[in-house]
C-alpha positions as CSV (number, residue, x, y, z in Angstrom):
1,X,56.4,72.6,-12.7
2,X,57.5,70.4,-9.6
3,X,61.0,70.4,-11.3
4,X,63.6,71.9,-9.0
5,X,63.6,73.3,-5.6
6,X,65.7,76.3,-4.9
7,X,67.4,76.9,-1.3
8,X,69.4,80.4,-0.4
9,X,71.8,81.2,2.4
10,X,71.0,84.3,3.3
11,X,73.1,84.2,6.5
12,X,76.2,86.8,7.7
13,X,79.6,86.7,5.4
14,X,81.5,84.3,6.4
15,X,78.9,81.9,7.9
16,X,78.9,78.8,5.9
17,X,75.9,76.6,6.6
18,X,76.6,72.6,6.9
19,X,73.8,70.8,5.6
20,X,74.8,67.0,7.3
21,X,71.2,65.7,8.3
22,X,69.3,68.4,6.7
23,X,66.4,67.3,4.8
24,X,63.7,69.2,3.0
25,X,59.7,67.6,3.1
26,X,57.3,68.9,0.4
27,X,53.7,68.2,1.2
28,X,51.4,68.3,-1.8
29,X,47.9,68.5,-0.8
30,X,46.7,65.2,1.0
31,X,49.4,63.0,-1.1
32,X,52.6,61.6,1.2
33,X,55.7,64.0,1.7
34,X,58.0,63.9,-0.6
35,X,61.8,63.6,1.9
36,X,65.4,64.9,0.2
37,X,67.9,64.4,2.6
38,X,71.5,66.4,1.7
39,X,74.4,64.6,1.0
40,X,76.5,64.6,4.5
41,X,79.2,66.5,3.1
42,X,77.1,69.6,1.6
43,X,78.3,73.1,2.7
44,X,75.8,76.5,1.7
45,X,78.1,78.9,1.5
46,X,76.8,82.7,2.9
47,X,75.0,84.4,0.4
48,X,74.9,81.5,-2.1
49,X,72.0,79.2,-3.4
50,X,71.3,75.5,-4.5
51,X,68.8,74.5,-7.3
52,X,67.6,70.8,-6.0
53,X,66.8,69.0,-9.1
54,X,64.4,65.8,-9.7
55,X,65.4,63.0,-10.8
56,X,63.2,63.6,-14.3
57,X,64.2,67.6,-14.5
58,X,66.4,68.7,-17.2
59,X,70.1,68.8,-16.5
60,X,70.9,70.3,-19.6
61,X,72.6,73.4,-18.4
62,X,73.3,72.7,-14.6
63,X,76.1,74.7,-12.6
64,X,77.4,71.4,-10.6
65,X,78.3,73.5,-8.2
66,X,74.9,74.8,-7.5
67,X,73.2,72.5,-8.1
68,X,72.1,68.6,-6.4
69,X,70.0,66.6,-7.9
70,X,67.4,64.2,-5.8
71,X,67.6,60.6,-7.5
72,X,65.1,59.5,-4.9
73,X,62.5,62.4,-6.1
74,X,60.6,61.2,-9.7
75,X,59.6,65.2,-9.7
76,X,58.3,67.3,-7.1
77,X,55.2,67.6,-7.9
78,X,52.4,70.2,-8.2
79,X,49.1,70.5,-6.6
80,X,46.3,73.0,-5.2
81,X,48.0,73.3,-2.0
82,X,52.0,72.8,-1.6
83,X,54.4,73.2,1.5
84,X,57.9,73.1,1.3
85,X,60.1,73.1,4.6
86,X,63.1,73.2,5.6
87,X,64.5,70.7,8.7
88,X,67.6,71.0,10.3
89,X,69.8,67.4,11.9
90,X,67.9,68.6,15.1
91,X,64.5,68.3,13.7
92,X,64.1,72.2,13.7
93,X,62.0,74.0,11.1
94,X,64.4,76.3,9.3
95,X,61.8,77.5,6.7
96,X,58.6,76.9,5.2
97,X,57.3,77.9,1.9
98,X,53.4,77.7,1.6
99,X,51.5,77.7,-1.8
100,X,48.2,77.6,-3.0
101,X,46.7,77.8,-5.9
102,X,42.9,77.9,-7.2
């Protein structure tokens, strides 16, 4: 529904990930990305996730510690073709998620 985006560290025990300069870039289709960078002081711990709201998702029943929300983002969106990725402060694809729908 272009609501939330949901990020998982699926790293070693004991191997927290800092997110300073991270940003994720969702491409719908042949529309602009849409850029989220993480707050400087954002830590994934191992084997935890984080549910990256819009700014127009429901925040009802949000876990604030699992949770971020993008005020930049309006939603993110829905298309025929999405792809999500993951950029490190290095510039470094960390992951990708490709979807397509018909």
């Amino acid at each position: 529904q272009g609501n939330f985006i949901v990020i998982e560290n699926n790293g070693s025990p004991g191997k927290d990930q800092d997110m300073k300069g991270w940003t994720l870039r969702r491409k719908i289709d042949s529309k602009e990305d849409i850029v989220y960078k993480f707050p400087d002081n954002f830590v994934l711990k191992p084997r935890s996730r984080v549910r990256i709201l819009s700014r127009n998702a429901s925040k009802g029943s949000i876990n604030e510690k699992e949770t971020l929300v993008a005020e930049g983002v309006l939603t993110w969106g829905t298309g025929t073709t999405m792809v999500t990725r993951l950029v490190d402060a290095n510039g470094e694809e960390k992951a990708l998620f490709n979807q397509k729908f018909q």
